[in-house]
C-alpha positions in Angstrom: 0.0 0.0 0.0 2.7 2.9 0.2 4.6 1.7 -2.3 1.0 2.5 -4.1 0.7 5.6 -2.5 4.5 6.7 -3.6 3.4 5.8 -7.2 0.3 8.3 -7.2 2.7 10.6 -5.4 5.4 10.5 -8.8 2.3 11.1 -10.8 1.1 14.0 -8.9 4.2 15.7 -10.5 2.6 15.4 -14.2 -1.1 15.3 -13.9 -3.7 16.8 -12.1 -4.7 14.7 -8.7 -8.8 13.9 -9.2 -10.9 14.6 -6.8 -11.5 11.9 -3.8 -15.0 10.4 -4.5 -18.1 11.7 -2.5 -18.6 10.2 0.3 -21.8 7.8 0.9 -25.1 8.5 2.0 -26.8 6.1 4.2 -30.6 6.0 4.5 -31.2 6.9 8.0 -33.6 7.7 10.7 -33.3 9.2 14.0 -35.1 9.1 17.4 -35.8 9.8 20.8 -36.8 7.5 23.7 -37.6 9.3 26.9 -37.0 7.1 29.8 -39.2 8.1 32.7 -38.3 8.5 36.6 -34.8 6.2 35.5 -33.1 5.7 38.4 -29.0 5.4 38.7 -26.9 2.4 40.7 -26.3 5.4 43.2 -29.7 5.8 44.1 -30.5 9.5 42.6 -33.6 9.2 39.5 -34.1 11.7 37.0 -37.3 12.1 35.8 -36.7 12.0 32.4 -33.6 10.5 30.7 -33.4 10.8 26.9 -31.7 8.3 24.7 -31.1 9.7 21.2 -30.5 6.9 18.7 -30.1 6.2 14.5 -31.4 3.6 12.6 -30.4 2.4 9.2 -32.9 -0.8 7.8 -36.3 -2.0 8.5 -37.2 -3.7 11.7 -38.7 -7.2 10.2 -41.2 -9.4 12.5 -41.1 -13.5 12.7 -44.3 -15.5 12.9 -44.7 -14.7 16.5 -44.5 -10.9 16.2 -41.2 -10.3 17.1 -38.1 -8.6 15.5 -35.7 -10.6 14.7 -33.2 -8.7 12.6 -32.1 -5.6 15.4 -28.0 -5.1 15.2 -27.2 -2.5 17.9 -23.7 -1.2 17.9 -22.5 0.8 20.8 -19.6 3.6 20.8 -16.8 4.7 22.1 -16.0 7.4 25.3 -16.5 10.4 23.7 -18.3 9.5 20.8 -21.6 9.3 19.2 -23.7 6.5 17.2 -23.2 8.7 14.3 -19.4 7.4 14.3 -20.5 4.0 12.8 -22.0 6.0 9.2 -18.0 6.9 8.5 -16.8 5.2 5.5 -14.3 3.0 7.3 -17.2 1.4 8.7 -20.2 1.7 7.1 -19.3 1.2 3.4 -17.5 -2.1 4.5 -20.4 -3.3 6.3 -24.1 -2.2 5.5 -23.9 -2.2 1.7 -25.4 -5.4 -0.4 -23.5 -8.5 0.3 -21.9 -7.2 2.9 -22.2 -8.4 6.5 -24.6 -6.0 7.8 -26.5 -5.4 4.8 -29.5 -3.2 5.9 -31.7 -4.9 3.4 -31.6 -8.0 5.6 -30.5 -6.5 9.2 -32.0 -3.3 11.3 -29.0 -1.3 12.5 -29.4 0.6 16.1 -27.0 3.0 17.3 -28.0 4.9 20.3 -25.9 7.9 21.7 -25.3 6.4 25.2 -25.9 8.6 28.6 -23.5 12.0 28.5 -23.0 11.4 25.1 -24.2 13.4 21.5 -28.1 14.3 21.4 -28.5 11.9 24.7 -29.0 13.4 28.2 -25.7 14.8 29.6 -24.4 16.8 32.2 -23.5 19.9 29.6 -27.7 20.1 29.4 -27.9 22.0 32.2 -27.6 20.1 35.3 -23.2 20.1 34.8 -22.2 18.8 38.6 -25.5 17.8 39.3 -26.6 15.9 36.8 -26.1 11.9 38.2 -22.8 10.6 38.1 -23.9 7.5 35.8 -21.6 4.6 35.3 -21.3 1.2 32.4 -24.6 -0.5 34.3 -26.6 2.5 33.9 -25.7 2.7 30.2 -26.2 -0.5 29.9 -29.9 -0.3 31.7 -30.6 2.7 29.8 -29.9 1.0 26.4 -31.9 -2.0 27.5 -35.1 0.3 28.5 -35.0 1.7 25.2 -35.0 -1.6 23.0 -38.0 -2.1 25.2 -39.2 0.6 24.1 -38.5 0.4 20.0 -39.8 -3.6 20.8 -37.4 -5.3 20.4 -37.0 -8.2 22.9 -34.2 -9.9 21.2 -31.4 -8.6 19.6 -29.2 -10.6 16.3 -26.0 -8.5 17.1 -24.4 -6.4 19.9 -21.3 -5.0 18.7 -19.0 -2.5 20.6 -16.2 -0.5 20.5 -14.3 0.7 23.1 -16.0 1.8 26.0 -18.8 -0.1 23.5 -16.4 -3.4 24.0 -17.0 -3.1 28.0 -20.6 -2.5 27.3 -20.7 -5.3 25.0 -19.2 -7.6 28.2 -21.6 -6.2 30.7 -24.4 -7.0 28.7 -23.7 -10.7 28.7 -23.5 -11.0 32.3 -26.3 -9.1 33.1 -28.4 -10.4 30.2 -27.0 -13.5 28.8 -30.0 -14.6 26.5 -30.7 -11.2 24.8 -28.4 -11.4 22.0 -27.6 -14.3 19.8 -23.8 -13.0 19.4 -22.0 -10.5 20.8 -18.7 -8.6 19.2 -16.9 -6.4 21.5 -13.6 -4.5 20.0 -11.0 -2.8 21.9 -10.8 -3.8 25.6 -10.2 -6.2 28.3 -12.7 -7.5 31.0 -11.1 -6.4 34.2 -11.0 -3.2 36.1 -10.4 -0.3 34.9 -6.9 0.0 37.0 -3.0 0.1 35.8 -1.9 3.0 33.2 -5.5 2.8 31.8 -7.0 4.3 35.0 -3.7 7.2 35.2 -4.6 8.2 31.8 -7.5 9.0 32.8 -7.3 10.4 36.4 -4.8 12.5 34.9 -7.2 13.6 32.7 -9.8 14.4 35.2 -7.2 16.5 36.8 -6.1 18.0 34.3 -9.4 19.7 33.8 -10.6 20.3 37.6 -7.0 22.3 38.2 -7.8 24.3 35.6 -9.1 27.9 37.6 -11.7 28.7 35.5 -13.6 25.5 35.9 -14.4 26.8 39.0 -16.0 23.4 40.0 -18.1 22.7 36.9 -19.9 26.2 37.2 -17.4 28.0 34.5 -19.5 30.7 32.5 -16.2 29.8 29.5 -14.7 26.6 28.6 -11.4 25.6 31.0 -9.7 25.2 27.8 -6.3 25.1 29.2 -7.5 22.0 31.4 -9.6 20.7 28.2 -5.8 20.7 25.9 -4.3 18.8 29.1 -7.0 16.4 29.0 -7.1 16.0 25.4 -3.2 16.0 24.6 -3.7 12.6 26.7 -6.4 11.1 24.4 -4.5 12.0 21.7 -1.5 10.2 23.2 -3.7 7.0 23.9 -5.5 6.7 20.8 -2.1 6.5 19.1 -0.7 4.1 16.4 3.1 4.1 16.2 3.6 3.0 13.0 1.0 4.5 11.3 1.9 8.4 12.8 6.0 7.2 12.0 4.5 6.5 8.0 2.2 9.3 7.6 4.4 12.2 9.7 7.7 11.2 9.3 9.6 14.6 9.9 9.5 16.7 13.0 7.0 19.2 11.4 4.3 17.2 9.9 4.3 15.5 13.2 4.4 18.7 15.4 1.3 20.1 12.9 -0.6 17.4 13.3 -0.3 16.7 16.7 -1.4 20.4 17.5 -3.9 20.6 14.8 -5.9 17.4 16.2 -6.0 19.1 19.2 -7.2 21.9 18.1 -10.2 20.3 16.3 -11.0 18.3 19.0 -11.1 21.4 21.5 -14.1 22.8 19.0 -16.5 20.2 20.6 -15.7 19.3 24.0 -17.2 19.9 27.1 -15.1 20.0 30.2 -18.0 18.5 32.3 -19.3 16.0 29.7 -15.7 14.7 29.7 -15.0 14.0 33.0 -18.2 11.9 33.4 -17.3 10.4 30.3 -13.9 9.2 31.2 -15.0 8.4 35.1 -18.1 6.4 34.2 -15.7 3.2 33.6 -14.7 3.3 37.3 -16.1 0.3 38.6 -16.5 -1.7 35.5 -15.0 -5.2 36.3 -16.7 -8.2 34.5 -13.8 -10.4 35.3 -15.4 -12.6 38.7 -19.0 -13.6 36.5 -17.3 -13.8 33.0 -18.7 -17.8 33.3 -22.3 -15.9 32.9 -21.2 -15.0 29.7 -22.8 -17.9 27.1 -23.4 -16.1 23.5 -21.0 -16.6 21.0 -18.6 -14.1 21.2 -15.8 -12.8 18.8 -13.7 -10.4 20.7 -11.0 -8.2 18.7 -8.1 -6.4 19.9 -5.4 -4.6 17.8 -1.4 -4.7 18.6 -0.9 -1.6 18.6 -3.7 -0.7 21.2 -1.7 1.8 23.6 -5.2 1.2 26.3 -5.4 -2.4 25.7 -1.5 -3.5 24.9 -0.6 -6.5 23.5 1.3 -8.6 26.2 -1.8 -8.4 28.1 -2.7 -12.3 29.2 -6.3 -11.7 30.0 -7.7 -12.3 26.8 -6.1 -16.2 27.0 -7.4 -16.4 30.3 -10.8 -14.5 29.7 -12.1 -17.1 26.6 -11.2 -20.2 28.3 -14.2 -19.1 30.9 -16.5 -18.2 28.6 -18.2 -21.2 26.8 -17.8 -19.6 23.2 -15.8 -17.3 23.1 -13.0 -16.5 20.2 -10.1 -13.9 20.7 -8.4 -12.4 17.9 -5.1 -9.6 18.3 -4.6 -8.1 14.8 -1.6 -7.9 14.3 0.3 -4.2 13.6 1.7 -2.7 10.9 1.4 0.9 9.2 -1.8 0.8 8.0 -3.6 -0.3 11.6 -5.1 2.8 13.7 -3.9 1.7 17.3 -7.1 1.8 19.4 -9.3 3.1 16.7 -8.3 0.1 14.3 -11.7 -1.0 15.9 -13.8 1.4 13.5 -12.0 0.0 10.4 -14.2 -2.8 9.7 -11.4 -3.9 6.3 -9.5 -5.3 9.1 -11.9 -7.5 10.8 -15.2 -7.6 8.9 -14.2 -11.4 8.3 -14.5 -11.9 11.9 -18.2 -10.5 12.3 -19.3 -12.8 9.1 -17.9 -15.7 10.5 -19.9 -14.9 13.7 -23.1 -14.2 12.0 -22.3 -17.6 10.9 -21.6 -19.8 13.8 -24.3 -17.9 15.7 -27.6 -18.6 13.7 
Protein backbone atom coordinates (compact mmCIF):
# COMPACT_ATOMS: atom_id res chain seq x y z
CA UNK A 1 0.00 0.00 0.00
CA UNK A 2 2.67 2.86 0.20
CA UNK A 3 4.58 1.72 -2.28
CA UNK A 4 0.99 2.45 -4.06
CA UNK A 5 0.71 5.64 -2.49
CA UNK A 6 4.46 6.74 -3.60
CA UNK A 7 3.45 5.83 -7.25
CA UNK A 8 0.33 8.29 -7.15
CA UNK A 9 2.74 10.64 -5.39
CA UNK A 10 5.40 10.53 -8.76
CA UNK A 11 2.26 11.13 -10.79
CA UNK A 12 1.10 14.04 -8.95
CA UNK A 13 4.24 15.68 -10.55
CA UNK A 14 2.56 15.36 -14.24
CA UNK A 15 -1.07 15.34 -13.85
CA UNK A 16 -3.73 16.76 -12.06
CA UNK A 17 -4.69 14.72 -8.68
CA UNK A 18 -8.82 13.91 -9.16
CA UNK A 19 -10.86 14.59 -6.82
CA UNK A 20 -11.47 11.91 -3.82
CA UNK A 21 -14.98 10.41 -4.54
CA UNK A 22 -18.11 11.72 -2.49
CA UNK A 23 -18.57 10.22 0.25
CA UNK A 24 -21.77 7.80 0.86
CA UNK A 25 -25.12 8.51 2.00
CA UNK A 26 -26.75 6.13 4.23
CA UNK A 27 -30.65 6.02 4.47
CA UNK A 28 -31.17 6.89 8.04
CA UNK A 29 -33.62 7.65 10.72
CA UNK A 30 -33.30 9.15 14.02
CA UNK A 31 -35.14 9.07 17.37
CA UNK A 32 -35.78 9.79 20.77
CA UNK A 33 -36.84 7.53 23.72
CA UNK A 34 -37.58 9.28 26.91
CA UNK A 35 -37.00 7.09 29.81
CA UNK A 36 -39.24 8.13 32.73
CA UNK A 37 -38.33 8.45 36.61
CA UNK A 38 -34.75 6.18 35.46
CA UNK A 39 -33.06 5.71 38.44
CA UNK A 40 -28.97 5.37 38.72
CA UNK A 41 -26.94 2.38 40.67
CA UNK A 42 -26.34 5.36 43.17
CA UNK A 43 -29.69 5.83 44.09
CA UNK A 44 -30.51 9.46 42.58
CA UNK A 45 -33.57 9.25 39.50
CA UNK A 46 -34.07 11.72 36.95
CA UNK A 47 -37.34 12.10 35.84
CA UNK A 48 -36.68 12.00 32.40
CA UNK A 49 -33.60 10.47 30.72
CA UNK A 50 -33.42 10.81 26.88
CA UNK A 51 -31.73 8.33 24.67
CA UNK A 52 -31.11 9.69 21.20
CA UNK A 53 -30.47 6.92 18.69
CA UNK A 54 -30.09 6.25 14.54
CA UNK A 55 -31.40 3.59 12.60
CA UNK A 56 -30.42 2.44 9.19
CA UNK A 57 -32.88 -0.79 7.81
CA UNK A 58 -36.34 -1.98 8.54
CA UNK A 59 -37.18 -3.73 11.75
CA UNK A 60 -38.67 -7.23 10.23
CA UNK A 61 -41.17 -9.36 12.45
CA UNK A 62 -41.09 -13.51 12.75
CA UNK A 63 -44.26 -15.48 12.87
CA UNK A 64 -44.69 -14.70 16.53
CA UNK A 65 -44.49 -10.88 16.17
CA UNK A 66 -41.19 -10.30 17.06
CA UNK A 67 -38.10 -8.60 15.51
CA UNK A 68 -35.73 -10.58 14.68
CA UNK A 69 -33.22 -8.66 12.61
CA UNK A 70 -32.08 -5.62 15.44
CA UNK A 71 -28.00 -5.06 15.23
CA UNK A 72 -27.15 -2.51 17.92
CA UNK A 73 -23.75 -1.15 17.95
CA UNK A 74 -22.53 0.77 20.82
CA UNK A 75 -19.60 3.60 20.80
CA UNK A 76 -16.83 4.72 22.11
CA UNK A 77 -16.01 7.40 25.33
CA UNK A 78 -16.46 10.35 23.68
CA UNK A 79 -18.34 9.55 20.82
CA UNK A 80 -21.62 9.34 19.23
CA UNK A 81 -23.69 6.51 17.23
CA UNK A 82 -23.20 8.72 14.27
CA UNK A 83 -19.39 7.42 14.26
CA UNK A 84 -20.48 4.03 12.75
CA UNK A 85 -21.96 6.00 9.24
CA UNK A 86 -17.96 6.88 8.51
CA UNK A 87 -16.76 5.16 5.47
CA UNK A 88 -14.26 3.01 7.27
CA UNK A 89 -17.23 1.35 8.68
CA UNK A 90 -20.21 1.73 7.12
CA UNK A 91 -19.34 1.20 3.40
CA UNK A 92 -17.53 -2.12 4.49
CA UNK A 93 -20.38 -3.33 6.32
CA UNK A 94 -24.05 -2.19 5.50
CA UNK A 95 -23.92 -2.25 1.71
CA UNK A 96 -25.41 -5.43 -0.44
CA UNK A 97 -23.46 -8.52 0.26
CA UNK A 98 -21.92 -7.19 2.91
CA UNK A 99 -22.15 -8.43 6.45
CA UNK A 100 -24.64 -6.00 7.77
CA UNK A 101 -26.49 -5.42 4.84
CA UNK A 102 -29.54 -3.18 5.91
CA UNK A 103 -31.73 -4.87 3.36
CA UNK A 104 -31.55 -7.99 5.61
CA UNK A 105 -30.51 -6.47 9.16
CA UNK A 106 -32.03 -3.26 11.28
CA UNK A 107 -28.98 -1.31 12.53
CA UNK A 108 -29.43 0.62 16.08
CA UNK A 109 -27.01 2.96 17.27
CA UNK A 110 -28.00 4.88 20.33
CA UNK A 111 -25.90 7.94 21.75
CA UNK A 112 -25.28 6.36 25.21
CA UNK A 113 -25.91 8.61 28.56
CA UNK A 114 -23.50 11.96 28.54
CA UNK A 115 -22.98 11.40 25.06
CA UNK A 116 -24.25 13.44 21.51
CA UNK A 117 -28.12 14.35 21.43
CA UNK A 118 -28.50 11.91 24.73
CA UNK A 119 -28.96 13.40 28.19
CA UNK A 120 -25.74 14.85 29.57
CA UNK A 121 -24.41 16.81 32.24
CA UNK A 122 -23.46 19.95 29.61
CA UNK A 123 -27.71 20.09 29.37
CA UNK A 124 -27.86 22.03 32.24
CA UNK A 125 -27.63 20.12 35.29
CA UNK A 126 -23.21 20.06 34.84
CA UNK A 127 -22.18 18.77 38.58
CA UNK A 128 -25.47 17.81 39.35
CA UNK A 129 -26.56 15.95 36.82
CA UNK A 130 -26.12 11.92 38.21
CA UNK A 131 -22.81 10.56 38.14
CA UNK A 132 -23.92 7.49 35.84
CA UNK A 133 -21.59 4.58 35.31
CA UNK A 134 -21.32 1.16 32.42
CA UNK A 135 -24.64 -0.53 34.34
CA UNK A 136 -26.57 2.51 33.94
CA UNK A 137 -25.68 2.68 30.17
CA UNK A 138 -26.24 -0.53 29.94
CA UNK A 139 -29.87 -0.26 31.68
CA UNK A 140 -30.63 2.75 29.84
CA UNK A 141 -29.86 1.03 26.43
CA UNK A 142 -31.90 -2.05 27.51
CA UNK A 143 -35.06 0.31 28.53
CA UNK A 144 -35.00 1.71 25.19
CA UNK A 145 -35.00 -1.61 22.96
CA UNK A 146 -38.04 -2.05 25.18
CA UNK A 147 -39.16 0.63 24.07
CA UNK A 148 -38.49 0.36 20.04
CA UNK A 149 -39.84 -3.57 20.83
CA UNK A 150 -37.39 -5.26 20.39
CA UNK A 151 -36.96 -8.24 22.87
CA UNK A 152 -34.22 -9.91 21.16
CA UNK A 153 -31.38 -8.57 19.65
CA UNK A 154 -29.22 -10.62 16.34
CA UNK A 155 -25.98 -8.46 17.10
CA UNK A 156 -24.43 -6.42 19.94
CA UNK A 157 -21.27 -4.99 18.67
CA UNK A 158 -19.04 -2.46 20.64
CA UNK A 159 -16.24 -0.47 20.46
CA UNK A 160 -14.27 0.70 23.12
CA UNK A 161 -16.03 1.83 25.96
CA UNK A 162 -18.75 -0.10 23.52
CA UNK A 163 -16.39 -3.35 23.99
CA UNK A 164 -16.96 -3.14 27.97
CA UNK A 165 -20.56 -2.54 27.27
CA UNK A 166 -20.74 -5.34 25.02
CA UNK A 167 -19.24 -7.56 28.23
CA UNK A 168 -21.63 -6.23 30.69
CA UNK A 169 -24.37 -6.95 28.67
CA UNK A 170 -23.74 -10.70 28.72
CA UNK A 171 -23.54 -11.03 32.29
CA UNK A 172 -26.31 -9.13 33.07
CA UNK A 173 -28.42 -10.37 30.18
CA UNK A 174 -27.05 -13.54 28.82
CA UNK A 175 -30.05 -14.64 26.49
CA UNK A 176 -30.65 -11.16 24.79
CA UNK A 177 -28.43 -11.38 22.03
CA UNK A 178 -27.57 -14.35 19.80
CA UNK A 179 -23.79 -13.00 19.40
CA UNK A 180 -21.96 -10.49 20.84
CA UNK A 181 -18.66 -8.65 19.23
CA UNK A 182 -16.89 -6.43 21.52
CA UNK A 183 -13.56 -4.54 20.04
CA UNK A 184 -11.00 -2.77 21.92
CA UNK A 185 -10.83 -3.84 25.60
CA UNK A 186 -10.20 -6.22 28.30
CA UNK A 187 -12.71 -7.49 30.96
CA UNK A 188 -11.08 -6.44 34.25
CA UNK A 189 -10.97 -3.19 36.09
CA UNK A 190 -10.40 -0.29 34.91
CA UNK A 191 -6.90 -0.05 36.99
CA UNK A 192 -2.98 0.08 35.82
CA UNK A 193 -1.88 3.05 33.17
CA UNK A 194 -5.53 2.80 31.80
CA UNK A 195 -7.04 4.32 35.01
CA UNK A 196 -3.69 7.24 35.23
CA UNK A 197 -4.58 8.24 31.79
CA UNK A 198 -7.54 8.97 32.80
CA UNK A 199 -7.34 10.44 36.41
CA UNK A 200 -4.78 12.46 34.93
CA UNK A 201 -7.19 13.57 32.75
CA UNK A 202 -9.79 14.40 35.15
CA UNK A 203 -7.16 16.53 36.84
CA UNK A 204 -6.11 17.99 34.27
CA UNK A 205 -9.36 19.73 33.82
CA UNK A 206 -10.64 20.30 37.59
CA UNK A 207 -7.01 22.31 38.21
CA UNK A 208 -7.85 24.27 35.61
CA UNK A 209 -9.07 27.87 37.63
CA UNK A 210 -11.74 28.70 35.48
CA UNK A 211 -13.60 25.51 35.94
CA UNK A 212 -14.43 26.79 39.01
CA UNK A 213 -16.05 23.38 40.03
CA UNK A 214 -18.10 22.69 36.88
CA UNK A 215 -19.88 26.16 37.15
CA UNK A 216 -17.41 27.97 34.46
CA UNK A 217 -19.46 30.65 32.54
CA UNK A 218 -16.19 29.83 29.54
CA UNK A 219 -14.75 26.60 28.57
CA UNK A 220 -11.43 25.65 30.98
CA UNK A 221 -9.69 25.22 27.79
CA UNK A 222 -6.32 25.08 29.25
CA UNK A 223 -7.49 22.05 31.40
CA UNK A 224 -9.64 20.75 28.21
CA UNK A 225 -5.80 20.72 25.92
CA UNK A 226 -4.33 18.85 29.07
CA UNK A 227 -7.04 16.37 29.00
CA UNK A 228 -7.10 16.03 25.40
CA UNK A 229 -3.25 15.95 24.56
CA UNK A 230 -3.72 12.64 26.68
CA UNK A 231 -6.40 11.12 24.39
CA UNK A 232 -4.47 11.99 21.70
CA UNK A 233 -1.54 10.23 23.17
CA UNK A 234 -3.73 6.98 23.95
CA UNK A 235 -5.46 6.67 20.81
CA UNK A 236 -2.05 6.50 19.11
CA UNK A 237 -0.69 4.05 16.44
CA UNK A 238 3.10 4.15 16.19
CA UNK A 239 3.61 3.02 13.03
CA UNK A 240 1.05 4.48 11.30
CA UNK A 241 1.89 8.39 12.77
CA UNK A 242 5.96 7.18 12.04
CA UNK A 243 4.53 6.46 7.96
CA UNK A 244 2.21 9.33 7.64
CA UNK A 245 4.44 12.19 9.65
CA UNK A 246 7.75 11.19 9.34
CA UNK A 247 9.57 14.62 9.85
CA UNK A 248 9.55 16.67 13.00
CA UNK A 249 6.97 19.16 11.37
CA UNK A 250 4.31 17.23 9.87
CA UNK A 251 4.30 15.45 13.22
CA UNK A 252 4.43 18.70 15.42
CA UNK A 253 1.27 20.11 12.92
CA UNK A 254 -0.60 17.41 13.26
CA UNK A 255 -0.32 16.73 16.69
CA UNK A 256 -1.41 20.41 17.46
CA UNK A 257 -3.92 20.60 14.76
CA UNK A 258 -5.90 17.40 16.22
CA UNK A 259 -5.96 19.08 19.23
CA UNK A 260 -7.25 21.92 18.10
CA UNK A 261 -10.21 20.29 16.31
CA UNK A 262 -10.97 18.27 19.01
CA UNK A 263 -11.11 21.37 21.53
CA UNK A 264 -14.14 22.80 19.03
CA UNK A 265 -16.53 20.16 20.60
CA UNK A 266 -15.74 19.25 23.98
CA UNK A 267 -17.19 19.93 27.11
CA UNK A 268 -15.06 20.02 30.21
CA UNK A 269 -18.04 18.46 32.35
CA UNK A 270 -19.28 16.02 29.72
CA UNK A 271 -15.72 14.69 29.68
CA UNK A 272 -14.97 14.02 33.04
CA UNK A 273 -18.17 11.88 33.44
CA UNK A 274 -17.29 10.40 30.30
CA UNK A 275 -13.92 9.18 31.18
CA UNK A 276 -14.98 8.40 35.11
CA UNK A 277 -18.10 6.40 34.24
CA UNK A 278 -15.71 3.15 33.56
CA UNK A 279 -14.71 3.29 37.25
CA UNK A 280 -16.14 0.32 38.58
CA UNK A 281 -16.47 -1.71 35.50
CA UNK A 282 -15.02 -5.20 36.28
CA UNK A 283 -16.69 -8.17 34.54
CA UNK A 284 -13.84 -10.36 35.29
CA UNK A 285 -15.40 -12.60 38.72
CA UNK A 286 -19.00 -13.57 36.50
CA UNK A 287 -17.33 -13.83 32.99
CA UNK A 288 -18.67 -17.81 33.34
CA UNK A 289 -22.34 -15.89 32.90
CA UNK A 290 -21.22 -15.05 29.73
CA UNK A 291 -22.78 -17.91 27.08
CA UNK A 292 -23.44 -16.09 23.48
CA UNK A 293 -21.00 -16.55 21.05
CA UNK A 294 -18.61 -14.09 21.18
CA UNK A 295 -15.76 -12.83 18.82
CA UNK A 296 -13.75 -10.38 20.72
CA UNK A 297 -11.03 -8.24 18.68
CA UNK A 298 -8.05 -6.43 19.95
CA UNK A 299 -5.42 -4.55 17.80
CA UNK A 300 -1.43 -4.71 18.57
CA UNK A 301 -0.90 -1.63 18.58
CA UNK A 302 -3.70 -0.69 21.20
CA UNK A 303 -1.73 1.77 23.60
CA UNK A 304 -5.16 1.16 26.29
CA UNK A 305 -5.36 -2.36 25.71
CA UNK A 306 -1.52 -3.54 24.90
CA UNK A 307 -0.61 -6.46 23.50
CA UNK A 308 1.27 -8.56 26.18
CA UNK A 309 -1.85 -8.37 28.11
CA UNK A 310 -2.73 -12.34 29.22
CA UNK A 311 -6.29 -11.65 29.95
CA UNK A 312 -7.66 -12.33 26.84
CA UNK A 313 -6.07 -16.20 27.01
CA UNK A 314 -7.37 -16.42 30.34
CA UNK A 315 -10.79 -14.53 29.73
CA UNK A 316 -12.11 -17.06 26.64
CA UNK A 317 -11.19 -20.25 28.27
CA UNK A 318 -14.24 -19.05 30.94
CA UNK A 319 -16.49 -18.25 28.56
CA UNK A 320 -18.16 -21.19 26.77
CA UNK A 321 -17.78 -19.62 23.18
CA UNK A 322 -15.81 -17.26 23.14
CA UNK A 323 -12.99 -16.52 20.17
CA UNK A 324 -10.13 -13.95 20.72
CA UNK A 325 -8.36 -12.37 17.86
CA UNK A 326 -5.08 -9.64 18.29
CA UNK A 327 -4.62 -8.15 14.75
CA UNK A 328 -1.56 -7.92 14.31
CA UNK A 329 0.35 -4.19 13.60
CA UNK A 330 1.66 -2.68 10.87
CA UNK A 331 1.39 0.89 9.21
CA UNK A 332 -1.77 0.80 7.98
CA UNK A 333 -3.61 -0.28 11.63
CA UNK A 334 -5.09 2.76 13.71
CA UNK A 335 -3.88 1.68 17.27
CA UNK A 336 -7.05 1.75 19.40
CA UNK A 337 -9.26 3.11 16.68
CA UNK A 338 -8.25 0.13 14.29
CA UNK A 339 -11.70 -0.99 15.87
CA UNK A 340 -13.79 1.44 13.51
CA UNK A 341 -12.02 -0.01 10.45
CA UNK A 342 -14.18 -2.82 9.70
CA UNK A 343 -11.35 -3.94 6.28
CA UNK A 344 -9.50 -5.32 9.06
CA UNK A 345 -11.87 -7.45 10.79
CA UNK A 346 -15.24 -7.64 8.93
CA UNK A 347 -14.18 -11.38 8.34
CA UNK A 348 -14.50 -11.94 11.91
CA UNK A 349 -18.19 -10.47 12.27
CA UNK A 350 -19.27 -12.75 9.14
CA UNK A 351 -17.87 -15.73 10.51
CA UNK A 352 -19.89 -14.92 13.68
CA UNK A 353 -23.06 -14.16 11.95
CA UNK A 354 -22.25 -17.60 10.86
CA UNK A 355 -21.63 -19.83 13.80
CA UNK A 356 -24.31 -17.94 15.69
CA UNK A 357 -27.57 -18.57 13.68
Amino acid sequence: MLFFFAALAAQALSAPTPPPPAPKSWPTKEGDVVLKDFRFRSGVSLPRLNMHYTTLGTPHRNAAGAIDNAVMALHGTGGTGQQFLRPQFADELYGPGQPLDIRRYWIILPDNIGHGKSSKPSDGLRMKFPKYDYDDMVDAQHRMLQSLGVAHLRLIMGTSMGCMHAFVWGEAYPAFASALMPMACEPVEIAGLNRMWRQLAINGIEADPAWQGGGYSAEPLTGLRAAQNLLFVAGGAPLFLQAQYSTRVKASEFAEQSVANALKSLDANDLIYQLDSSRNYNPWPRLEAITAPMMWINSADDFINPRNFTYPQEAVKRMSNAQFRLIPETAETHGHGTHTWAKFWKSDLSALLARSQ
